[in-house]
C-alpha positions in Angstrom: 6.7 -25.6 -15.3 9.7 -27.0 -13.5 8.5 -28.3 -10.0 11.0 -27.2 -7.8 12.1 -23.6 -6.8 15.9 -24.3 -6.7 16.3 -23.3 -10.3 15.7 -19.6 -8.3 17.2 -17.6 -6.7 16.7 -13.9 -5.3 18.9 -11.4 -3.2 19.8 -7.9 -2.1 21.1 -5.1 -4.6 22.0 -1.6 -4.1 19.5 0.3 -5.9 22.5 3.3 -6.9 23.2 2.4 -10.5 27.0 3.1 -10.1 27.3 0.5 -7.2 24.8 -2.6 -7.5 26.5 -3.8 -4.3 25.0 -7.7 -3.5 24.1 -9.0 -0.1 22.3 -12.2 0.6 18.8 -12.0 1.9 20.0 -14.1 5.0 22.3 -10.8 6.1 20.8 -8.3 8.2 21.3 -4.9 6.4 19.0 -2.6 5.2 21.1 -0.1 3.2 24.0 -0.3 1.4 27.3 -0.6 3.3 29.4 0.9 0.4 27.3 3.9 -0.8 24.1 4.0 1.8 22.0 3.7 -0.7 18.6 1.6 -0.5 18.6 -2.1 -1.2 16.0 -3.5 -3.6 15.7 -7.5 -4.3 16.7 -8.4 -7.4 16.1 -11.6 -9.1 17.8 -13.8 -11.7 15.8 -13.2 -14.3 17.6 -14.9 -16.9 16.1 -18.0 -14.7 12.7 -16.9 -15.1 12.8 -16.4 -18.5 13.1 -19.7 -19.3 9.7 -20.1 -18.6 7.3 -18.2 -20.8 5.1 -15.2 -20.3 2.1 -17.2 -21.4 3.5 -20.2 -19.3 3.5 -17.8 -16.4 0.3 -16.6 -17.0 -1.3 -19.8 -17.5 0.7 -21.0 -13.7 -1.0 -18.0 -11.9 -4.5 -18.2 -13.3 -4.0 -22.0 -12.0 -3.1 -21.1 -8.6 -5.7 -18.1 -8.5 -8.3 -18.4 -5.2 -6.8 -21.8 -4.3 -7.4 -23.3 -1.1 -4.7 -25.3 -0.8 -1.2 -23.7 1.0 0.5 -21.7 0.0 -1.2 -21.0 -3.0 -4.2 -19.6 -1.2 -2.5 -16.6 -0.7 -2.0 -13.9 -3.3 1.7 -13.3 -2.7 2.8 -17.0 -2.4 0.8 -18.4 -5.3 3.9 -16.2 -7.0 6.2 -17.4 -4.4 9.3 -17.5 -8.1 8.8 -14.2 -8.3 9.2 -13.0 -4.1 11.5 -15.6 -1.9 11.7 -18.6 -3.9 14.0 -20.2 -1.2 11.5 -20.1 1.9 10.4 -23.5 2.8 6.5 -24.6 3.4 7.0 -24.7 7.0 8.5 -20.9 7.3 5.4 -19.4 5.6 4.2 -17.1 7.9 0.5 -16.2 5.6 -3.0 -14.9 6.8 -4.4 -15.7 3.4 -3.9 -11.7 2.0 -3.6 -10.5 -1.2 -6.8 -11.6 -3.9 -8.6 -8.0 -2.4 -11.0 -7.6 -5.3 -11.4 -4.8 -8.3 -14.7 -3.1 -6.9 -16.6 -1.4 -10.2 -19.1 0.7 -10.8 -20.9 1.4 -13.7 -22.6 4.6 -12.8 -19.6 6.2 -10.8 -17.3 5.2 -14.6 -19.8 7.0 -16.4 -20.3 9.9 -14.3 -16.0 10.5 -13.9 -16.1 9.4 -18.0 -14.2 7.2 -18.0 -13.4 4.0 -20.5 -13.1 1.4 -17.1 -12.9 2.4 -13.7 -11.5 0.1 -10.8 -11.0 0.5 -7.0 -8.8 -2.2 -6.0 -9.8 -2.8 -2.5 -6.6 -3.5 -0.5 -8.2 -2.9 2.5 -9.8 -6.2 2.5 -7.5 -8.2 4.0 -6.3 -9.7 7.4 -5.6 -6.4 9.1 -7.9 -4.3 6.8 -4.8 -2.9 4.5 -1.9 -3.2 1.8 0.6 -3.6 4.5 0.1 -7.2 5.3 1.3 -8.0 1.7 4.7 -6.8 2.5 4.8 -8.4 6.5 4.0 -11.8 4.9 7.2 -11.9 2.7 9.1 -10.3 5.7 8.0 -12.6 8.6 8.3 -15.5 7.0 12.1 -14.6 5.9 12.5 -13.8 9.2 11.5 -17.1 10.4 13.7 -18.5 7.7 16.8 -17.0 9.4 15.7 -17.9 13.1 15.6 -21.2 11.4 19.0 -20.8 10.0 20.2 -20.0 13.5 20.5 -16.1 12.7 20.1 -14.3 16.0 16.8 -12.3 15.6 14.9 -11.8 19.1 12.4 -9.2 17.7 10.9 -7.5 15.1 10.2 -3.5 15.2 8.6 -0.9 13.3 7.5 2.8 13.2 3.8 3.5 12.2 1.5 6.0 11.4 -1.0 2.9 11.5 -1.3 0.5 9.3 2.3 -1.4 9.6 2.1 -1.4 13.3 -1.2 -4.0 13.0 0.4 -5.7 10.1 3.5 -6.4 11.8 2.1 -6.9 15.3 -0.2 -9.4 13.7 1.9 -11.8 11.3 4.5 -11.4 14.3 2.0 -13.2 16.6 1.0 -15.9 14.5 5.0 -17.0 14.1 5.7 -16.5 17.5 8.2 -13.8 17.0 8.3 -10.3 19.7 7.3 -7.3 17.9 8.1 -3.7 18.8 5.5 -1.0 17.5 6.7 3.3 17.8 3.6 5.2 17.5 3.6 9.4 17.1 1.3 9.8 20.3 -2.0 10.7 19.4 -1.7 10.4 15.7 -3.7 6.8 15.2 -7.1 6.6 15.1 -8.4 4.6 18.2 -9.2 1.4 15.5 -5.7 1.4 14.1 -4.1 1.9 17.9 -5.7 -1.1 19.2 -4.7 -3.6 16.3 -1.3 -4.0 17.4 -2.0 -3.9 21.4 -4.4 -6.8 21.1 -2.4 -9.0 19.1 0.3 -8.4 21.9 3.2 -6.0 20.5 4.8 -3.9 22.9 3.5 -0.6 21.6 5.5 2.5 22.4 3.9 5.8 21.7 6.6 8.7 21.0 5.3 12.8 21.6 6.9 13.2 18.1 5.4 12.7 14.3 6.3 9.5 12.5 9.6 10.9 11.2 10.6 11.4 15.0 9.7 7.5 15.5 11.7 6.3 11.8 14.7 7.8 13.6 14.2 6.3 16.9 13.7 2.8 14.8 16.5 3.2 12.9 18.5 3.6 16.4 16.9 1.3 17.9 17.4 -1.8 15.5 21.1 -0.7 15.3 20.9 -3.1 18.3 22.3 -6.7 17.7 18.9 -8.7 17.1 16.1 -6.6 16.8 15.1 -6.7 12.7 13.5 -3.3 11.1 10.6 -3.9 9.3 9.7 -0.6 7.6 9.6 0.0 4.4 13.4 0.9 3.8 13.9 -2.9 4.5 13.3 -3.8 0.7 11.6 -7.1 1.6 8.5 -5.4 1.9 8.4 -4.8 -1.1 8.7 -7.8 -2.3 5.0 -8.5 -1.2 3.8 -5.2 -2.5 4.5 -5.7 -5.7 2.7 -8.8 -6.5 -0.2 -6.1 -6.6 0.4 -5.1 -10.1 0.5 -8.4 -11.3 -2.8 -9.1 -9.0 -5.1 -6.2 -10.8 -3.5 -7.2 -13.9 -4.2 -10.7 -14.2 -8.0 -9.6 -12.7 -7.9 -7.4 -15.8 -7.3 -10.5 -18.1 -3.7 -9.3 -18.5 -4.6 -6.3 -20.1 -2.7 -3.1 -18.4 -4.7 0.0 -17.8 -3.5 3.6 -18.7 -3.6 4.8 -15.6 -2.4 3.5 -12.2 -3.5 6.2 -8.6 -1.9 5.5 -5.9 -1.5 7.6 -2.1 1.7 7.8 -0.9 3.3 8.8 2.7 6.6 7.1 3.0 6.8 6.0 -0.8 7.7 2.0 -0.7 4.0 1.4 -1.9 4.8 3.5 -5.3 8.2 2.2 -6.3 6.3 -1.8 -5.6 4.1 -1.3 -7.2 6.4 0.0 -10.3 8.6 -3.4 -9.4 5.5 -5.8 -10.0 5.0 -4.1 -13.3 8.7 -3.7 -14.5 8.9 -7.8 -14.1 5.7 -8.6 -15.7 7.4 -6.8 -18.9 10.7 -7.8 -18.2 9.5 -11.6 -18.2 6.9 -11.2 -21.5 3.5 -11.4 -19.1 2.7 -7.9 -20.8 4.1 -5.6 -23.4 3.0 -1.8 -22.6 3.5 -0.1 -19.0 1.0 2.1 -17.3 1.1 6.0 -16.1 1.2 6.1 -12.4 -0.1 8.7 -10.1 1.4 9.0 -6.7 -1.5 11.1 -4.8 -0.4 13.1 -1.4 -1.8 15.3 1.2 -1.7 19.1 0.4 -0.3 18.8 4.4 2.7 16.0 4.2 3.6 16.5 0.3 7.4 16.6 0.0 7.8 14.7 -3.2 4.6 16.7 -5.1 7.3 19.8 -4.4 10.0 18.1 -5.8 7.7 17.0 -8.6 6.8 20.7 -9.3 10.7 21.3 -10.0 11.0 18.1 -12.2 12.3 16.2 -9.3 15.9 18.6 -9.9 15.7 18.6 -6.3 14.2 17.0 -2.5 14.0 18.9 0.5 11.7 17.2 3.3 9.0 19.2 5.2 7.6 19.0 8.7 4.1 17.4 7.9 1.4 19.1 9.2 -2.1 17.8 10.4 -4.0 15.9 8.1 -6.8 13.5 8.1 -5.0 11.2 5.7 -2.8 11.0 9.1 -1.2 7.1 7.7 0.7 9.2 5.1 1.1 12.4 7.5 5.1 11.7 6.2 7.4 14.8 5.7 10.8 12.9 5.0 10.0 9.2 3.1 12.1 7.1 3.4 12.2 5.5 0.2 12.3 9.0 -1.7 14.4 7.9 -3.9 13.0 5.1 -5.4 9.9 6.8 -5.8 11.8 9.1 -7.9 13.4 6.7 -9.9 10.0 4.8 -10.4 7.7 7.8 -11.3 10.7 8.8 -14.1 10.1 5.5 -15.4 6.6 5.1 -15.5 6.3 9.1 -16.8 4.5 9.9 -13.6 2.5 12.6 -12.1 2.1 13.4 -8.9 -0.8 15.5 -7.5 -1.7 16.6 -4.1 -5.2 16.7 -2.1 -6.3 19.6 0.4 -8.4 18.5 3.2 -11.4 19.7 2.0 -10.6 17.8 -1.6 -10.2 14.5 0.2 -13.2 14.5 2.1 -14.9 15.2 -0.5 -13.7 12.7 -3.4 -14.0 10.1 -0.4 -17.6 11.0 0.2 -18.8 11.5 -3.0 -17.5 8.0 -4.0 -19.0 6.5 -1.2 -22.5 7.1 -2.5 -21.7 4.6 -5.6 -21.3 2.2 -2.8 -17.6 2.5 -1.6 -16.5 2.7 1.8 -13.4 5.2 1.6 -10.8 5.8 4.2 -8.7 9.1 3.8 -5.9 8.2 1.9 -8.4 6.3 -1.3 -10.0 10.1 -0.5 -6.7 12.0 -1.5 -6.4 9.2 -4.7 -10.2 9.8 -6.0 -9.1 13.9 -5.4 -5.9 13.7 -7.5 -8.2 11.6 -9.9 -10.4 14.3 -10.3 -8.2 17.5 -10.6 -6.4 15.7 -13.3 -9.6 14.7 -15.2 -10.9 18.6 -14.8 -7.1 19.4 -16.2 -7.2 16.9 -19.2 -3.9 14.9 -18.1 -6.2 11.8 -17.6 -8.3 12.2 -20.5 -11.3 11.2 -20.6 -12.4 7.1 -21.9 -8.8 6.3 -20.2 -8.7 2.6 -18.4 -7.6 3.7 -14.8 -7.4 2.2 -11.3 -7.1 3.6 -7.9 -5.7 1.8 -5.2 -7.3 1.8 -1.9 -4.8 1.0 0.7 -6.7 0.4 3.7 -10.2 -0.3 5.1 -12.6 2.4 5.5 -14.0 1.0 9.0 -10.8 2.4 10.4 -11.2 5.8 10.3 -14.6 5.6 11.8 -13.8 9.3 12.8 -13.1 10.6 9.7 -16.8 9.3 8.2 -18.4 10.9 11.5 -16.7 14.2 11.4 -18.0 14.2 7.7 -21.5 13.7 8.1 -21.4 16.0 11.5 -20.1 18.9 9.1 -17.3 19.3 11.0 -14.9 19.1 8.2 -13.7 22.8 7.0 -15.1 23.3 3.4 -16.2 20.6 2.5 -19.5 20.2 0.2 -22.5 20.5 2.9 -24.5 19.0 0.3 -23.0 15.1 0.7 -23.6 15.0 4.3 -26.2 12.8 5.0 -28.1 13.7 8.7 -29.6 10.9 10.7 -33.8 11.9 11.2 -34.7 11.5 14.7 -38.8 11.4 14.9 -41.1 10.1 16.9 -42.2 6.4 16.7 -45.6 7.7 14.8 -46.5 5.8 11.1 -47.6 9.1 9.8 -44.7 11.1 11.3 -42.6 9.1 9.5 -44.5 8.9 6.3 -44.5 12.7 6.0 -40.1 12.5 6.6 -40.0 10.0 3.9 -42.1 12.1 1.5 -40.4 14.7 2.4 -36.9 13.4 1.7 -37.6 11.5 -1.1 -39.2 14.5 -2.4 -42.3 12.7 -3.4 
């Protein structure tokens, strides 16, 4: 492996086939000026090629858990492959990335399956998938601060998730962040994130749609940098998941990819990180991916049922999976373009379905928030169905940390959830402090 990362180089392209419009990464746009399409970055691969797939492969596994910076985190141990350009000392990294493949004999056999992952995203610095993408963003961000390009803020909508990514890795450069919330749509955990890490939060009476469109408005304004998902350097992080599970999988790719999806970036990442590993000889087949959504905020499993002929958003309703309570994605039409690729499905989850898969999985010694819920659900109806057939290799992506939807568990076990199987919820036994008291609930539960 060559030693520097001039050889390099990366920048923005107009995902619309007919245009492929260029902009450097140092330019503040998000869509395409000619067409308005979505940006994506592209790389030169012809560069990259001139390093082997094994060679590659070999230069991962080397960097794999290091301690040393920057390697010690799992996007810039693959720093070729996102912004080669970003200097040491405009890293902006919390250590994310290297979330681990949870497995589980029993819960494999029992769904009958060949191998059966979870990969637990949620185990990182703000306890989700986002801070894969806010790495790679902040830290080209402080790049072009550096490079005397007139940012004085950062801003983002959220239904969660982004808001403490952003807030955070904004902090720890120094950088102002601007969070839009939908008012009463975050759980209390996720709401706090991004106040105590000092963002100015602003919550909207609207839905997240109503707070994209303020964003989008609002970062019209000369210095203030969108950090959504339609900004493709998001993605950039994101994507460095496939190649994550894969090299955790000893480079073999598994049938089956499931993935929830609200505002869609996630999907057409993580359809990126796999599209390179091919492209650059790292692996030679591509999985089936899944994209999972709420029966309550699932635009593109309509568009799905009509072969993706056509799109019309929805107004999302209520749904416990509330970080992808999304009626109009933004990045609808990668999705698209990804799923046709990958010869995708996508399934949808009632409430009910969710809470259920999320529970039932949780008793093989998971710890579920809703959206790995509506994953395991889609999982499921498409087991009973016979798409997934059974002794397939799959994996589920979990993108956030169960411990933040502490009010989705306690609804659960309260029964309070319409429909759901009154069989999985698990009481807490309030006795008396007497040995024999308790020796008879025991025998009793235990049914000895």
């Amino acid at each position: 492996m060559v030693s520097t990362l001039t050889r390099y180089n990366a920048e923005f392209e107009c995902i619309n086939d007919s245009c492929k419009t260029r902009y450097d990464l140092n330019e503040i746009v998000y869509e395409c000026r000619k067409c308005g399409s979505l940006l994506q970055v592209s790389h030169n691969l012809e560069a990259l090629k001139t390093v082997s797939g094994e060679e590659w492969k070999q230069t991962f596994d080397s960097r794999f858990r290091s301690v040393k910076f920057p390697n010690s985190s799992g996007i810039w141990n693959k720093r070729e492959w996102v912004l080669p350009h970003i200097e040491d000392k405009n890293i902006v990294t919390s250590g994310e990335g290297l979330s681990h493949l949870f497995h589980s004999e029993r819960l494999t056999a029992d769904l009958g399956l060949g191998s059966f992952f979870v990969k637990q995203c949620g185990i990182s610095h703000t306890g989700s998938f986002k801070d894969l993408g806010m790495t790679v963003l902040l830290s080209q961000v402080k790049h072009m601060i550096a490079s005397g390009v007139p940012i004085k803020a950062v801003a983002c909508a959220s239904s969660g998730d982004t808001s403490a990514a952003l807030a955070s890795y904004a902090a720890k450069a120094g950088i102002p962040a601007i969070i839009f919330l939908p008012a009463g749509k975050v759980s209390q955990a996720q709401l706090i994130q991004p106040v105590s890490n000092g963002a100015k939060v602003i919550a909207l009476d609207t839905d997240f749609d109503g707070c994209m469109q303020i964003v989008k408005e609002v970062t019209r304004e000369a210095g203030i940098y969108l950090a959504n998902s339609m900004n493709s350097l998001r993605i950039e992080g994101q994507k460095t998941i496939s190649v994550e599970i894969t090299q955790q999988l000893e480079w073999k790719v598994p049938d089956w990819i499931v993935i929830p999806g609200g505002n869609l970036g996630n999907v057409s990442a993580l359809g990126a990180g796999f599209e390179m590993m091919f492209s650059l000889g790292l692996i030679d087949k591509l999985p089936r991916i899944v994209l999972a959504q709420a029966e309550h905020a699932n635009p593109l499993y309509l568009s799905y049922l009509k072969n993706f002929e056509s799109f019309e958003p929805v107004s999302a309703k209520t749904t416990l999976a509330s970080a992808i309570q999304i009626g109009n994605p933004v990045s609808i039409r990668k999705a698209i373009k990804t799923l046709k690729k990958f010869d995708g499905v996508v399934e949808q989850a009632s409430e009910a379905e969710l809470s259920d898969a999320a529970a039932k999985a949780d008793l093989y010694g998971l710890y579920n928030d809703p959206h790995t819920g509506v994953a395991l659900a889609a999982l499921n109806k498409l087991l009973k169905r016979g798409t997934i057939a059974k002794g397939e290799n799959v994996v589920v992506i979990s993108t956030a940390h169960g411990l933040k939807f502490t009010e989705f568990k306690l609804q659960f076990h309260a029964g309070e959830i319409a429909g759901t199987d009154s069989k999985m919820v698990n009481s807490i036994h309030r006795i008396e402090p007497k040995a024999e008291k308790v020796i008879d609930l025991i025998r009793n539960l235990l049914h000895l």
